[in-house]
N, C-alpha and C positions, 0 to 999 in steps of 0.2 A: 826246593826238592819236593816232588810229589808224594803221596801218601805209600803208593808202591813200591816208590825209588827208595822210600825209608825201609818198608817191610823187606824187601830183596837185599837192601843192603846192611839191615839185622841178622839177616835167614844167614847170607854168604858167612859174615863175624861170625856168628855162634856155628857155622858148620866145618866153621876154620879151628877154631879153639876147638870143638872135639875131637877133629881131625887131629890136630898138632897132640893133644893132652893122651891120644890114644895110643898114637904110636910112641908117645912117652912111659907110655902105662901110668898115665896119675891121671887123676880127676879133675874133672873140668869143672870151674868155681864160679858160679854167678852170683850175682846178689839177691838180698835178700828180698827187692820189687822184682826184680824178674820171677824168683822162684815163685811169689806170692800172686802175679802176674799169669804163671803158666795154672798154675791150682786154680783160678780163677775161668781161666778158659774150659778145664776138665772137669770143673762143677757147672758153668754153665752147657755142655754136652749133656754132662749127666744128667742134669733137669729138662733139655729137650727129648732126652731117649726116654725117660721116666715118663714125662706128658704124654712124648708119643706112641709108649705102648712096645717100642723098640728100634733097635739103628737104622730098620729098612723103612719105618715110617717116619723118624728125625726131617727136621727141613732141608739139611744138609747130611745124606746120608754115608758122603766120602769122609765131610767133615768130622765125624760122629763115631766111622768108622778109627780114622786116623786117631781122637784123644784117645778112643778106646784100646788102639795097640798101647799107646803111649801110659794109660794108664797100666795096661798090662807090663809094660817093661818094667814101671817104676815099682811096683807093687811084687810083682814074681822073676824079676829079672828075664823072662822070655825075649825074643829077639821078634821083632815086626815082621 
């Protein structure tokens, strides 16, 4: 299995379980590498937007974009 074929087929699982947990109305449970896993990605954003000055100058600035909604949801509950 290719590095992709993992990534697409994480993304699909985890976009299934909050699919399934929503229309449940309960909360989608990960563990605690993943959750430690995803804070990982959204501090290493945070240190290229901080370097860069901001998300339009980040290397990746969809990238940069996107933890920042994600930081935004987790943080103030807003919607992306």
């Amino acid at each position: 299995m290719t590095e992709a074929e993992q990534l697409l087929i994480a993304a699909a699982d985890l976009n299934q379980q909050a699919e399934s947990a929503e229309t449940a109305g309960r909360a989608v449970e990960i563990t605690a590498p993943v959750a430690r896993h995803l804070a990982f990605l959204l501090e290493t954003h945070g240190r290229q937007i901080a370097r860069a000055g901001g998300i339009r100058n980040a290397p990746s600035e969809a990238a940069a974009e996107y933890a920042h909604d994600i930081a935004r949801i987790y943080l103030f509950g807003e919607t992306a």
